[in-house]
DRENVO-210000 format. One record per residue (C-alpha): x negated, y, z; residue number from 1. Coordinates in steps of 0.05 Angstrom, whole numbers, always signed. Each point is the difference from the previous one (the first is absolute). Example, Ala and Ser with C-alpha at 12.3 -4.5 7.8 and 13.67 -1.06 7.14 Angstrom:
<pts>
-246	-90	+156	1
-27	+69	-13	2
</pts>
This chain:
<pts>
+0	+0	+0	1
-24	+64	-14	2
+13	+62	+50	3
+20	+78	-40	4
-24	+58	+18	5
+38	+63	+2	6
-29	+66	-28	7
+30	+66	+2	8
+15	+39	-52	9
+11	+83	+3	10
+21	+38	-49	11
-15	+76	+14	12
+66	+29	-42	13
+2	+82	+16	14
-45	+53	+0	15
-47	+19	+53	16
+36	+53	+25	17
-22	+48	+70	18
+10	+57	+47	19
-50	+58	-11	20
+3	+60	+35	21
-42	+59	-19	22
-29	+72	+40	23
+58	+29	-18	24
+35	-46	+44	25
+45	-28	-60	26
+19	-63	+14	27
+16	-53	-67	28
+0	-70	-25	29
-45	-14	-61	30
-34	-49	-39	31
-68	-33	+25	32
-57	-40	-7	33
-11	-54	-15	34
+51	-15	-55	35
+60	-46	-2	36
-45	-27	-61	37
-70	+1	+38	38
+38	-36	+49	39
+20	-55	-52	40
-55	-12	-32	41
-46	+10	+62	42
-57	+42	-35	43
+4	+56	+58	44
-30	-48	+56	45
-71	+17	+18	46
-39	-55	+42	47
+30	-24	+62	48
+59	+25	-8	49
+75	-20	-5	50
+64	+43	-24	51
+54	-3	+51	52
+70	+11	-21	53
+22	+52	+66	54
+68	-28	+33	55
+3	+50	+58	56
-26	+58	+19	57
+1	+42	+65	58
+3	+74	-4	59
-53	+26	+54	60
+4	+69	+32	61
-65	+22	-38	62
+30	-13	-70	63
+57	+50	+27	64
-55	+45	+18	65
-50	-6	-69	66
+72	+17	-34	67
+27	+61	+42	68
-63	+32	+28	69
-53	-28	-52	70
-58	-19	+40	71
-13	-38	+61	72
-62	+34	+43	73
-62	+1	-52	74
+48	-57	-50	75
+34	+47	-49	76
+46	-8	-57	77
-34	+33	-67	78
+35	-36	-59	79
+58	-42	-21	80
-5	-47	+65	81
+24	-79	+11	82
+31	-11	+63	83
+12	-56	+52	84
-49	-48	+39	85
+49	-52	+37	86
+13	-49	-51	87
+2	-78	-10	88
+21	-32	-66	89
-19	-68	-42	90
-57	-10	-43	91
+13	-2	-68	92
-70	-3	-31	93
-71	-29	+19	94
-75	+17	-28	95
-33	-68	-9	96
-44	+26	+60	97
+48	-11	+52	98
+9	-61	+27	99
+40	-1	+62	100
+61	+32	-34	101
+48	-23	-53	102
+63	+27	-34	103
+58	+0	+39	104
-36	+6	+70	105
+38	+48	+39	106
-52	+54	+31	107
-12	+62	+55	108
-36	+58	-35	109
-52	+24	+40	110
-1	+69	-27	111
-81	+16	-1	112
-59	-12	-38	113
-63	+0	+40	114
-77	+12	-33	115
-21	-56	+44	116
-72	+37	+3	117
-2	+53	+55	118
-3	-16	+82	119
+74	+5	+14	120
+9	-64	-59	121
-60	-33	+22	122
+14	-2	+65	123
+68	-23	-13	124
+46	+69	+25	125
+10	+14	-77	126
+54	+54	+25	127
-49	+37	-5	128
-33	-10	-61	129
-34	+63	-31	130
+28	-17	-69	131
+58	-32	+8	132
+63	+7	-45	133
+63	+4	+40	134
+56	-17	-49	135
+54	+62	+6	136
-59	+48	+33	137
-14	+54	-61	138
-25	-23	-52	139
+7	-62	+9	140
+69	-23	-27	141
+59	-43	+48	142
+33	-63	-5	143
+61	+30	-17	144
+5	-21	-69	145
+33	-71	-33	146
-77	-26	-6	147
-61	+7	+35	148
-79	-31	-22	149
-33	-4	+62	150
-57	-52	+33	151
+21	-52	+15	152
-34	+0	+69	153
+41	+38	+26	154
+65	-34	-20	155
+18	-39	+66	156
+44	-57	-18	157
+69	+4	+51	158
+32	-79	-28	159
+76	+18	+9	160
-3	+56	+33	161
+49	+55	-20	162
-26	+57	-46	163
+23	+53	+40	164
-36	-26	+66	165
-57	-16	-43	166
-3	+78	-12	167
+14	+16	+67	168
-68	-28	+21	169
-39	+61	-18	170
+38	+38	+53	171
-11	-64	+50	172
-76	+7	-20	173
-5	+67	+20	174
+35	-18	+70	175
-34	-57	+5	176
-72	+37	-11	177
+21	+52	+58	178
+15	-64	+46	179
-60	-29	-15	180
-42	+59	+12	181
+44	+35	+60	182
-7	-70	+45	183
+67	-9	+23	184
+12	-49	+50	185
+49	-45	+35	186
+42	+45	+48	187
-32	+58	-24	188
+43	+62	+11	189
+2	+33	-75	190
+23	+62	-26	191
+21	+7	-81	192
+5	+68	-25	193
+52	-1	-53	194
+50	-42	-25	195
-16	-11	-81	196
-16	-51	-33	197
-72	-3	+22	198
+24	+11	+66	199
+51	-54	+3	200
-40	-49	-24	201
-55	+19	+48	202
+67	-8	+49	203
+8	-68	-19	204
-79	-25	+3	205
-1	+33	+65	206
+67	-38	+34	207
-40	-64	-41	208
-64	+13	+39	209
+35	-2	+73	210
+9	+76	+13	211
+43	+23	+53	212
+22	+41	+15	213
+5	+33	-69	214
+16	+67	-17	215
+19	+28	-74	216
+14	+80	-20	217
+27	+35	-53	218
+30	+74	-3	219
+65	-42	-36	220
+49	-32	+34	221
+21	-49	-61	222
-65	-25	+5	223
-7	-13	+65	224
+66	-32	+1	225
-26	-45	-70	226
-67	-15	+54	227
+40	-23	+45	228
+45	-52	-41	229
-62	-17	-33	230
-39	-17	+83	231
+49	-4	+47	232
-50	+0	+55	233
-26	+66	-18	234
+16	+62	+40	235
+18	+66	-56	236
-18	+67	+22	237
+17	+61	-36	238
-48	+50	-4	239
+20	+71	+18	240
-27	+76	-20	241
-48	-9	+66	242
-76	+23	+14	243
-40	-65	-14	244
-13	-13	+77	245
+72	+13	+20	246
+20	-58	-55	247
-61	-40	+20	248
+37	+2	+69	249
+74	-14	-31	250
-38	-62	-38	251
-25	-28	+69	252
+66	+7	+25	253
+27	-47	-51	254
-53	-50	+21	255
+29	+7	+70	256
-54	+34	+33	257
-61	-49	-45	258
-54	+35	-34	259
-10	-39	-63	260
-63	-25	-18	261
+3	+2	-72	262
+30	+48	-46	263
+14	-14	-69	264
+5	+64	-32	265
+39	-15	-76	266
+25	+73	-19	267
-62	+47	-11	268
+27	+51	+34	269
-36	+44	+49	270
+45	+11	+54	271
+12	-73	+0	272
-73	-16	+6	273
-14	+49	+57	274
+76	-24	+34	275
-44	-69	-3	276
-60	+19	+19	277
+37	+34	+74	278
+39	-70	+6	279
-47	-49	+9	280
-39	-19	+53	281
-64	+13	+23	282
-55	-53	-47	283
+61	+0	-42	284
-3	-3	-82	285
+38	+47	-55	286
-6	-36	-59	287
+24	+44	-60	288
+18	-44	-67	289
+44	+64	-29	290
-25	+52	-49	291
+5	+69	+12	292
-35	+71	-12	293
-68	+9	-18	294
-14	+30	+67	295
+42	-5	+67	296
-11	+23	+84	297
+3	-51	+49	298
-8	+10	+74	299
-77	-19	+1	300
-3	+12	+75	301
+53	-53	+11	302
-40	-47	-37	303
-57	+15	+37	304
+20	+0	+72	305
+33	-53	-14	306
-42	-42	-42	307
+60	-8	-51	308
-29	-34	-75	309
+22	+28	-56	310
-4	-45	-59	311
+22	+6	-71	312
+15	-44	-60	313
-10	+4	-68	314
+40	-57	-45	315
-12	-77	+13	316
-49	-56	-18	317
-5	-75	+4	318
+83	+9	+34	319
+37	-41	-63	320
-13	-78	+24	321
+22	+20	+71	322
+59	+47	-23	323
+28	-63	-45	324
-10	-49	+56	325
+38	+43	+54	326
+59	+7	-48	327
-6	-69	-32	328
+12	-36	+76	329
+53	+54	+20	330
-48	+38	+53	331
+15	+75	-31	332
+72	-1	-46	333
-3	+51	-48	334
+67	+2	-34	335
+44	+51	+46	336
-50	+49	-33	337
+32	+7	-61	338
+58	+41	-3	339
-5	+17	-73	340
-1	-33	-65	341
-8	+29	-71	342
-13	-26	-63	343
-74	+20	-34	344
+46	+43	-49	345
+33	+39	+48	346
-67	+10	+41	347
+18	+71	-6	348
+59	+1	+50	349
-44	-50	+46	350
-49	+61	+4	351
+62	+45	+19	352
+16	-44	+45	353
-62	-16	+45	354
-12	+75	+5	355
+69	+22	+23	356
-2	-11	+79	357
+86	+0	+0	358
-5	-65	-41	359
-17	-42	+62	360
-56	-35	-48	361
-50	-34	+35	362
-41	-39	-55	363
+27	+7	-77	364
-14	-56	-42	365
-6	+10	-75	366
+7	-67	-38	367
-10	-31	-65	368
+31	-60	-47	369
-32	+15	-70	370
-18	-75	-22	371
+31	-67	-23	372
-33	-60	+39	373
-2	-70	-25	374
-27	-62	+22	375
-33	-54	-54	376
-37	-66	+12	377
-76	+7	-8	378
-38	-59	-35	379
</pts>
């Protein structure tokens, strides 16, 4: 008896179509590269790399921010711009270089390519690689199109997971890298400074980790509400107009009297960061994984005479394999997350709605069905 293999077959059958913005913060859905008929015939792919057909992708605070305010610190918007950077899709096309992936393999976009040459690479914290091309950082273009040529390295295989909690891994990697990093610990008391996405998730790695008890702010009341739904064990404070040391002492409060030892600080924002730096204890740890202004005050003395760290992060590295095990075995559940869906053609209104605070949206996913699939025996 002889056994059949099964081989499958995609058939890229639209064009590559994605969401540019521009510095005159126009925002529009165009054609891109690489063609439908690169796609097909494959002669786009470079060594080591695959072309992933994108299934789902996130829309991330900063592609609101390239689009309305053009520039993101020293990262600026100076030409017809590609957006997006949380994406997962299928591969649809290998270079005979790679090996360990194969059409149909469903796949995790890691969304940077590193130069693999300077200390940060070499010494394997390639976050902060001196030349590295951040897809959806200008110039570099985003995963927001229909198709996508990138290495294949750092396409992480997820098996069945969903495509929309494969692109929800980039946020968990950016949690994940604080919590790594910040040294939370079982019983820990922690602080999280806002209530987004990156904050929520941070929310749920903290409850995962043993924290308690656990404190989440926001200045919104539907997101506090959404936090706790989403971690019913977490206490919600509001955060009121309030000198930084007066909401320091209204954060305590909510603790019931605990200083917490660790604050994970996810908006950017400098009242915020001082409110955190007054709240926790003395030895204590701010650890700051939002963005904000070039330049900010913080009480320095309270750091001091209280020996307070003050950390920062910058992106993610080496986070993917644990991200995909903790949602694989059910540790961290992603899906309440998404509380919008759009279609890759109406990517537009998705835009609209991520940046309008009265829509309630927590993470907008922007998703794509552009290609007939068959299965075929292989001899």
């Amino acid at each position: 008896m002889s056994s059949t293999a099964v081989e499958t077959v995609v058939k890229p059958s639209k064009a590559n179509i994605a969401v540019f913005t521009n510095p005159a913060h126009k925002l529009w859905i165009n054609e891109a590269e690489p063609t439908v008929e690169d796609v097909q015939q494959g002669t786009s792919l470079k060594h080591g790399e695959v072309t992933v057909a994108v299934k789902s992708t996130g829309i991330c605070g900063s592609d609101v921010h390239f689009w309305h305010a053009g520039c993101i610190g020293p990262m600026i918007v100076e030409g017809d711009h590609i957006l997006g950077h949380e994406s997962a899709g299928q591969v649809i096309a290998v270079h005979p270089s790679v090996t360990h992936l194969k059409v149909g393999d469903r796949v995790a976009i890691e969304p940077n390519i590193i130069c693999n040459e300077c200390e940060p690479c070499l010494t394997g914290r390639y976050n902060g690689c001196e030349k590295v091309l951040f897809l959806s950082t200008p110039p570099v273009p985003g995963l927001l199109r229909r198709y996508v040529n990138h290495p294949a390295i750092w396409c992480h295989k997820i098996g069945n997971m969903s495509y929309e909690n494969g692109s929800l891994l980039e946020p968990l990697s950016v949690a994940l890298a604080g919590m790594q990093r910040c040294g939370v610990k079982l019983g820990d008391a922690v602080l999280v400074c806002g209530a987004g996405p990156i904050g929520l998730i941070t929310l749920l790695c903290c409850q995962a980790a043993g924290a308690c008890p656990l404190v989440i702010t926001d200045i919104d009341e539907g997101r506090l509400k959404f936090a706790k739904e989403l971690c019913p064990s977490v206490i919600t404070h509001k955060v009121e107009r309030l000198s930084a040391e007066d909401s320091a002492k209204k954060i305590v409060e909510s603790f019931g009297g605990i200083e917490p030892a660790i604050a994970l600080e996810c908006t950017g924002v400098e009242s915020s960061v001082a409110a955190a730096i007054w709240a926790v204890k003395f030895g204590g740890k701010v650890f700051v994984i939002g963005v904000g202004k070039n330049e900010i005050s913080f009480p320095f003395m309270r750091c001091s005479t209280r020996e307070v760290d003050l950390q920062f992060q910058y992106r993610y590295c080496n986070t993917w394999p644990r991200a995909i095990r903790l949602v694989e075995n059910g540790v961290i559940d992603l899906a309440k997350l998404v509380t919008h869906r759009f279609k890759l053609e109406d990517a537009l209104d998705a835009f609209q709605t991520a940046a309008d605070p009265k829509t309630g949206a927590i993470k907008v996913q922007i998703q794509s069905e552009d290609y007939i699939q068959e299965t075929q025996p292989q001899k």
